[in-house]
MDTraj code that builds the backbone (N, CA, C; nanometers):
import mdtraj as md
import numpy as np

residues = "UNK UNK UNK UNK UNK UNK UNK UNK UNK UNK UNK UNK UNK UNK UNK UNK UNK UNK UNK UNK UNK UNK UNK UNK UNK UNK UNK UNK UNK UNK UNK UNK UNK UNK UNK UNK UNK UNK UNK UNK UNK UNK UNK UNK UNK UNK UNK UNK UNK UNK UNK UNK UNK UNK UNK UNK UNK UNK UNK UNK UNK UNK UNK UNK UNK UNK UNK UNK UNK UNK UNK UNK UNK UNK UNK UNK UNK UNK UNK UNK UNK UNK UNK UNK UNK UNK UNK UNK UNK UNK UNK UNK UNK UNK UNK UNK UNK UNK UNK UNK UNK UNK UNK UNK UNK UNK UNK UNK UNK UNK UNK UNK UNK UNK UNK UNK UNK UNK UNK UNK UNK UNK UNK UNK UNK UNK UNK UNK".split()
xyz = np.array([
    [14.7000, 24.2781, 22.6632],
    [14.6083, 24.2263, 22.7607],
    [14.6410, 24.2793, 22.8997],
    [14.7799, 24.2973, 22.9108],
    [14.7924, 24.3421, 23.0666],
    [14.7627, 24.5116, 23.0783],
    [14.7035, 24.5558, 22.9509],
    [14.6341, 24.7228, 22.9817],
    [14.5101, 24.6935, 23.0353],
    [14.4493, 24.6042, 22.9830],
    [14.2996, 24.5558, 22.9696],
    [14.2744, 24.5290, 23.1587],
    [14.3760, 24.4203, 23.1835],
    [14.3746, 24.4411, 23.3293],
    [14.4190, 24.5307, 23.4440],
    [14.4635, 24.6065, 23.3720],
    [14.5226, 24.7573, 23.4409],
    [14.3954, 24.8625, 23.4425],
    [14.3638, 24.8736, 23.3330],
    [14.2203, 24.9149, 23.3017],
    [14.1062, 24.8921, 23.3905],
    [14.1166, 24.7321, 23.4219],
    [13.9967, 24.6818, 23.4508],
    [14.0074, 24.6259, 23.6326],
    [14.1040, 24.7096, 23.6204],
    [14.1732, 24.6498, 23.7699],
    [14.0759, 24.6722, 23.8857],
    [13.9872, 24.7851, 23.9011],
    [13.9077, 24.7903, 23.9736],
    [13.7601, 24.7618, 23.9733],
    [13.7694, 24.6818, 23.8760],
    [13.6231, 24.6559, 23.8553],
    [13.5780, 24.5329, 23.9098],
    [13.5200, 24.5007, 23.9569],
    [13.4116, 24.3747, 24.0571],
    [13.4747, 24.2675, 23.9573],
    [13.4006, 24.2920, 23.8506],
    [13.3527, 24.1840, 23.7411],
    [13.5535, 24.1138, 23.6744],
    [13.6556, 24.2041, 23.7152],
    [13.7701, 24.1197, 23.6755],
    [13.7881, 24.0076, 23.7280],
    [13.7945, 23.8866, 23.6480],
    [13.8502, 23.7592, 23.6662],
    [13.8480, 23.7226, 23.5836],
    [13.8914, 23.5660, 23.5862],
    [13.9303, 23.4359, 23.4630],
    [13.8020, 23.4643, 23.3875],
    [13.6858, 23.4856, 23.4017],
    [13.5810, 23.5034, 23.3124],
    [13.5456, 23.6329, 23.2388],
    [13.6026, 23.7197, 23.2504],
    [13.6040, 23.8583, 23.2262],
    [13.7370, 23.8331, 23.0692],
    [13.8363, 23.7889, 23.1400],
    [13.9784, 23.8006, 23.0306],
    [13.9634, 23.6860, 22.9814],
    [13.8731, 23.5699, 23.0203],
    [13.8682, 23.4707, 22.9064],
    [13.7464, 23.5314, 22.7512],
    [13.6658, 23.6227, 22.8039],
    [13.5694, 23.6711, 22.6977],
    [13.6571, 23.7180, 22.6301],
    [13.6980, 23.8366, 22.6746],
    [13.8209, 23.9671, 22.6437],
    [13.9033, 23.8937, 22.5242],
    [13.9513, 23.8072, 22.5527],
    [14.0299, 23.7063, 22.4345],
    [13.9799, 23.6383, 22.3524],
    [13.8734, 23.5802, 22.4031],
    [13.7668, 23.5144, 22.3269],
    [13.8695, 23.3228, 22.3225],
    [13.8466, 23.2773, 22.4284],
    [13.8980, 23.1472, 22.4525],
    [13.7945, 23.1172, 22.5836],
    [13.8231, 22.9924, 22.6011],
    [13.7586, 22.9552, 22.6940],
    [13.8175, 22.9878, 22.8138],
    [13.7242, 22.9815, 22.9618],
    [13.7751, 22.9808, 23.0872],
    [13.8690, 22.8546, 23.1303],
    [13.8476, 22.7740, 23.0709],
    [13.9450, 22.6067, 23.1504],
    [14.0806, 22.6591, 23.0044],
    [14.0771, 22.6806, 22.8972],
    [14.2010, 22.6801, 22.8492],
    [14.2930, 22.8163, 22.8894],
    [14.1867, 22.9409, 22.9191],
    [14.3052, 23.0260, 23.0222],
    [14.3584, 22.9634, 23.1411],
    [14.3115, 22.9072, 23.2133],
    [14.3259, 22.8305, 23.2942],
    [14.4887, 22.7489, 23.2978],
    [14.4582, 22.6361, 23.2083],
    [14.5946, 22.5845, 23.1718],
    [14.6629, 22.6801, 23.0826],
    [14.6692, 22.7582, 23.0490],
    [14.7839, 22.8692, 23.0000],
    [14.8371, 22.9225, 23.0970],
    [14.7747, 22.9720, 23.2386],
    [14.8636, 23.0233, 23.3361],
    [14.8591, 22.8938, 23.4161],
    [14.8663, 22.7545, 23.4462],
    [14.8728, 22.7071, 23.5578],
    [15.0292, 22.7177, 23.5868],
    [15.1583, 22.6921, 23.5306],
    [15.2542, 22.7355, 23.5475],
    [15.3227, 22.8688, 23.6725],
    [15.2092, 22.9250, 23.5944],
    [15.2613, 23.0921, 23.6736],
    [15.1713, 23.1061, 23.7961],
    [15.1327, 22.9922, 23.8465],
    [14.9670, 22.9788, 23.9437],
    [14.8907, 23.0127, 23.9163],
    [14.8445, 23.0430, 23.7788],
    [14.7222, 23.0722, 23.7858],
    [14.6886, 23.2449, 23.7367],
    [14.6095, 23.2112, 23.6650],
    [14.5718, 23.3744, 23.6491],
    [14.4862, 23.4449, 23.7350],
    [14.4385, 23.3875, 23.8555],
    [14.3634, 23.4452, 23.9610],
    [14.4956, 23.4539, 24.0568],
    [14.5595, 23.4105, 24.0385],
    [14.7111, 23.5065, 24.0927],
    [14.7710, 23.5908, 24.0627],
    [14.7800, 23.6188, 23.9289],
    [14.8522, 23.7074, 23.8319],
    [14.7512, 23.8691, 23.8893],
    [14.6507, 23.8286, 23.8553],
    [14.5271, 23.9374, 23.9301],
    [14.5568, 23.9822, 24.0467],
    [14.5559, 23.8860, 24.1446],
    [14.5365, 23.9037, 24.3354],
    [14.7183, 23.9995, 24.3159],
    [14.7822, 23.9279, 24.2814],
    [14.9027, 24.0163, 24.2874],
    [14.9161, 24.1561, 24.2490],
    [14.8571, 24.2244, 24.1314],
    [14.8059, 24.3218, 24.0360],
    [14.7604, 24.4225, 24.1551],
    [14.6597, 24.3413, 24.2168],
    [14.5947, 24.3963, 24.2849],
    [14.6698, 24.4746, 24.4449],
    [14.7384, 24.3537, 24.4583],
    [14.8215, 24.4068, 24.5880],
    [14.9399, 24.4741, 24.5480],
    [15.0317, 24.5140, 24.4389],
    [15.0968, 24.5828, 24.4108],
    [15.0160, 24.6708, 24.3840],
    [14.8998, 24.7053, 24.3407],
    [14.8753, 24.8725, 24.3638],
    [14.8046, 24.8827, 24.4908],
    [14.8080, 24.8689, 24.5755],
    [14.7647, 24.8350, 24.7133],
    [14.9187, 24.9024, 24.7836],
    [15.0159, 24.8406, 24.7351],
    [15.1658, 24.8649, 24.7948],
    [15.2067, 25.0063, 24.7476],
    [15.1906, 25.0349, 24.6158],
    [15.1811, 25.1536, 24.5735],
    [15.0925, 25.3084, 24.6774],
    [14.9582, 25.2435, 24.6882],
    [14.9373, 25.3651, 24.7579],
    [14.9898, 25.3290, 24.9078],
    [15.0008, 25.2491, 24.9628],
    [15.0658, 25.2724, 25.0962],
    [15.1858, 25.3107, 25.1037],
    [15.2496, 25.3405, 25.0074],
    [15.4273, 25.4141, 24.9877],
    [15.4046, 25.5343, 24.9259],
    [15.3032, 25.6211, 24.9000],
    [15.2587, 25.7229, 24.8352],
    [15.2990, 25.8276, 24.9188],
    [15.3680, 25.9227, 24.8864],
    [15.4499, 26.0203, 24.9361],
    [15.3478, 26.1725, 24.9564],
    [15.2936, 26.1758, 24.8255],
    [15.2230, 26.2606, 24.7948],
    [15.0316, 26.3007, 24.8017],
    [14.9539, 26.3592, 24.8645],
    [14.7977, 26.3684, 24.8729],
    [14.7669, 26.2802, 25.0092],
    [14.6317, 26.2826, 24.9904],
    [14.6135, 26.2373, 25.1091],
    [14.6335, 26.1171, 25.1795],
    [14.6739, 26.0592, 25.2462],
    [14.6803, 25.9117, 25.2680],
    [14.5502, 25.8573, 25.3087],
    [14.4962, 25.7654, 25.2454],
    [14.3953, 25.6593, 25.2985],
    [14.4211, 25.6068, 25.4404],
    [14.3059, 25.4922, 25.5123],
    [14.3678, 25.3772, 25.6240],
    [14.4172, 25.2634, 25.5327],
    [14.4375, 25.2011, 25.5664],
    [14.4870, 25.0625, 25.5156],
    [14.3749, 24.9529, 25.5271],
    [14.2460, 24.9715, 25.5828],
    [14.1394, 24.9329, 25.5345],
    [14.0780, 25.0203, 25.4167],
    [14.0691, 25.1018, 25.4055],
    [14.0392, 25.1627, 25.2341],
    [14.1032, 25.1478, 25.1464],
    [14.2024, 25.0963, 25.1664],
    [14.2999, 25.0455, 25.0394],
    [14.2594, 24.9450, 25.0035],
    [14.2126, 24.8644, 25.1064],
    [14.2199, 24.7011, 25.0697],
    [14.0964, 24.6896, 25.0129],
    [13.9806, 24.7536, 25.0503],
    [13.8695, 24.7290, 24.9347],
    [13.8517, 24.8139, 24.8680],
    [13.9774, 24.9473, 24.8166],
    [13.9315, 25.0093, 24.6739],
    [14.0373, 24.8797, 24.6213],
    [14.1394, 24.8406, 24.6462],
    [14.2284, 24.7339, 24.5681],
    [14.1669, 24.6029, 24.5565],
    [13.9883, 24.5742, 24.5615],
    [13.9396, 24.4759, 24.5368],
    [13.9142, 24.3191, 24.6334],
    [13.9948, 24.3413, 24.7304],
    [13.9684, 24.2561, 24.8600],
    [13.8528, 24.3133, 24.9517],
    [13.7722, 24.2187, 24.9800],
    [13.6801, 24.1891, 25.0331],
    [13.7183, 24.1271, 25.2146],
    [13.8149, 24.0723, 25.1998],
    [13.8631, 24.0690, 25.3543],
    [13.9860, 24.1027, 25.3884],
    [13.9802, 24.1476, 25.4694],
    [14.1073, 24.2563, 25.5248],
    [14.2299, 24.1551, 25.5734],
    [14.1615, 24.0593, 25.6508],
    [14.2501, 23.9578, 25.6801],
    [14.3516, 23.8510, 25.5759],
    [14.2384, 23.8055, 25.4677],
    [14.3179, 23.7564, 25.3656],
    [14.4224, 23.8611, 25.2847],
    [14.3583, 23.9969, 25.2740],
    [14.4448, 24.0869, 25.2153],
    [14.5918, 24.1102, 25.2369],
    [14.5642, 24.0735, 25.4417],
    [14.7457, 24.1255, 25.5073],
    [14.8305, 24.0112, 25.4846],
    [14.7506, 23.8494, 25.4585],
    [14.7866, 23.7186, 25.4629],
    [14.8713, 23.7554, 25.3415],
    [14.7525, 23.7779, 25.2482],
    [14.8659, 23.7980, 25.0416],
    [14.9547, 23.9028, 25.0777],
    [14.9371, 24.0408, 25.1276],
    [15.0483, 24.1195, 25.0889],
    [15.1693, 24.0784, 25.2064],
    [15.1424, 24.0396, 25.3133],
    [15.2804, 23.9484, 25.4130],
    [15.3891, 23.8886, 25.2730],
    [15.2670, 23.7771, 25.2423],
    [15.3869, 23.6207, 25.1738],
    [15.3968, 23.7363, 25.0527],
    [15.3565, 23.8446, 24.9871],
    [15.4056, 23.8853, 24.8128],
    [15.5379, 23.9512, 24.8792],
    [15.5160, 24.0377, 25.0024],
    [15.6298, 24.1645, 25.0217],
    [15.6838, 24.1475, 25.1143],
    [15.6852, 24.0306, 25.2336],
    [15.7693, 23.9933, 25.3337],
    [15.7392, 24.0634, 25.4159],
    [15.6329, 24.2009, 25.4552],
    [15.6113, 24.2186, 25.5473],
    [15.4995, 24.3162, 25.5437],
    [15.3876, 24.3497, 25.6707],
    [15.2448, 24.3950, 25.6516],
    [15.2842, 24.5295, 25.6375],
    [15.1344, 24.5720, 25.5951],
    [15.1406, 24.6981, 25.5005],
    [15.1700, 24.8318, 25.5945],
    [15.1425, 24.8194, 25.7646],
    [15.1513, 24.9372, 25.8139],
    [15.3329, 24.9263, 25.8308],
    [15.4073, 24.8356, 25.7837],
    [15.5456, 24.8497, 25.8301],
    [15.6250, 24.9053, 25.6981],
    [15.5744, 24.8539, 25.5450],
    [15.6094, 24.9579, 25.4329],
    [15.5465, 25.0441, 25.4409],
    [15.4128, 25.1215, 25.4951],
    [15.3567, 25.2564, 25.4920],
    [15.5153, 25.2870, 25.5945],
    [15.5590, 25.2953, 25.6813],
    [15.6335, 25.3639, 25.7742],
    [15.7429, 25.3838, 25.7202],
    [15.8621, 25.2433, 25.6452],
    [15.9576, 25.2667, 25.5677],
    [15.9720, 25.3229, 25.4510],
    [15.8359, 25.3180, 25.3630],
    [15.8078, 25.3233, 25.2390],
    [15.9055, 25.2885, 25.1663],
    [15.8695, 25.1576, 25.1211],
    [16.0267, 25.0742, 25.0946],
    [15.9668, 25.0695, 24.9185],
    [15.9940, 25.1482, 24.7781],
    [15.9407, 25.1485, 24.6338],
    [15.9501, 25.0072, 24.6493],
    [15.8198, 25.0005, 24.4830],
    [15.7811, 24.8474, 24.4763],
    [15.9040, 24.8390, 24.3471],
    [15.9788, 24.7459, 24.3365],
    [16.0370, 24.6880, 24.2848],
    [16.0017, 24.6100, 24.1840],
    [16.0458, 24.5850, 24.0706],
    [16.0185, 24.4828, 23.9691],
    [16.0119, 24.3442, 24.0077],
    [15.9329, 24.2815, 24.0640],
    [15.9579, 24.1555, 24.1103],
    [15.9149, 24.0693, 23.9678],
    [15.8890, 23.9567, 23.9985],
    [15.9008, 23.8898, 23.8769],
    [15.7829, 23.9551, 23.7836],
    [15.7778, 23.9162, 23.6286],
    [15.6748, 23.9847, 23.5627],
    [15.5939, 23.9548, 23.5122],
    [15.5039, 23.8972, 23.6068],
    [15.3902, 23.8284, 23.5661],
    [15.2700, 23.8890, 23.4908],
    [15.2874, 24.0020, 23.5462],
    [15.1592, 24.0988, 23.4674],
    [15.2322, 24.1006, 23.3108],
    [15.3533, 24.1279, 23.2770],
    [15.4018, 24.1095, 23.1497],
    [15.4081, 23.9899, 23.0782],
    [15.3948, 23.8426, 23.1659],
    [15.3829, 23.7321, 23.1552],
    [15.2500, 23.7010, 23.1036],
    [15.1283, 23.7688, 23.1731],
    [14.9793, 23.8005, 23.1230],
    [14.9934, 23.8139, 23.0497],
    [15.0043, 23.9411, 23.0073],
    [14.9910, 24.0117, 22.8542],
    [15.0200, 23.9130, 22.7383],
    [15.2030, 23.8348, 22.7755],
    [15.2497, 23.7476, 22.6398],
    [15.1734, 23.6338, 22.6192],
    [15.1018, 23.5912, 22.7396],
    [15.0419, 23.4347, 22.7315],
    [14.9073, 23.4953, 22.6688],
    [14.8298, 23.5462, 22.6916],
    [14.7116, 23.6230, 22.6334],
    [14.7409, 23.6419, 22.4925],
    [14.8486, 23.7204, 22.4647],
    [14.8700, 23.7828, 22.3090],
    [14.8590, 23.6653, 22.2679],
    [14.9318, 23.5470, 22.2902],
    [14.9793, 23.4333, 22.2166],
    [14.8462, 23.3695, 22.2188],
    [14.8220, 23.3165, 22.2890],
    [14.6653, 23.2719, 22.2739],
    [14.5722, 23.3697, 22.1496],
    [14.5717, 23.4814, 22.1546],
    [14.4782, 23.5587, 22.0203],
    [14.4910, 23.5428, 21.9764],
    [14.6433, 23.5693, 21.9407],
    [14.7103, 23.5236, 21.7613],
    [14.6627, 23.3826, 21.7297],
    [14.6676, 23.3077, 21.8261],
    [14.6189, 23.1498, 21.8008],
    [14.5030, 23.1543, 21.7262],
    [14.3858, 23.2247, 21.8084],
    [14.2988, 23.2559, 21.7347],
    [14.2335, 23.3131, 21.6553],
    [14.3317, 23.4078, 21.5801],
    [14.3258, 23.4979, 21.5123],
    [14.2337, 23.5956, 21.5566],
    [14.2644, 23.6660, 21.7228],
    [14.1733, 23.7733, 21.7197],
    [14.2826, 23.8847, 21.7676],
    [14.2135, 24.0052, 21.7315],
    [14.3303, 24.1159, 21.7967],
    [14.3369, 24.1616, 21.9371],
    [14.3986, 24.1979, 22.0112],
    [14.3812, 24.2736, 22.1173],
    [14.3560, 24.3935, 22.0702],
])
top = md.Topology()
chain = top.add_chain()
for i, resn in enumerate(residues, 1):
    res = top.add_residue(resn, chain, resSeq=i)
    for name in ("N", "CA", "C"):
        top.add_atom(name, md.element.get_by_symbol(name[0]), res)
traj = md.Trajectory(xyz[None], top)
């Protein structure tokens, strides 16, 4: 499941209603499967801003602004965008564009996706 959202990472239509079809469960029982981990509209927004962090540490081609990042990485406001990537990475994006500090394994929620998802299919006997 966490290819599916890697896959689907740039598409409008990703959310809780997109990966609840994808699995074939309901939207309120994905729901309580990630409330633990906040939520799977966190697991996403994060997804999203780690490849957001990715191209602003990009060594190589052309560099974007840091407003084109934020809405090819699926944010819609620039402001909430610097708010999430501040509290995910401790600090705004033009100060890792300058250090280019690699993204690190932080906790693994996108791998956390994937297992809570798998487990849920098997529940229902469907495949990924």
């Amino acid at each position: 499941m966490g290819e599916f959202i890697d896959q689907n990472l740039l598409n409008p239509a990703l959310g809780p209603e997109l990966i609840a079809q994808e699995c074939g469960v309901s939207r309120a029982h994905l729901y309580r499967s990630f409330s633990l981990d906040g939520g799977v509209t966190k697991l996403i927004r994060d997804r999203h801003l780690d490849v957001a962090h990715q191209e602003l540490t990009r060594t190589n081609g052309t560099k974007r602004s840091i407003t084109e990042i934020v809405y090819a990485c699926g944010f819609s406001d620039t402001s909430v965008f610097l708010r999430n990537f501040k509290n995910r990475f401790g600090m705004i994006p033009s100060q890792f564009r300058k250090i280019r500090v690699p993204l690190r394994e932080r906790n693994t929620n996108v791998l956390k996706l994937h297992n809570h998802l798998t487990d849920i299919c098997a529940r229902y006997t469907f495949s990924l």
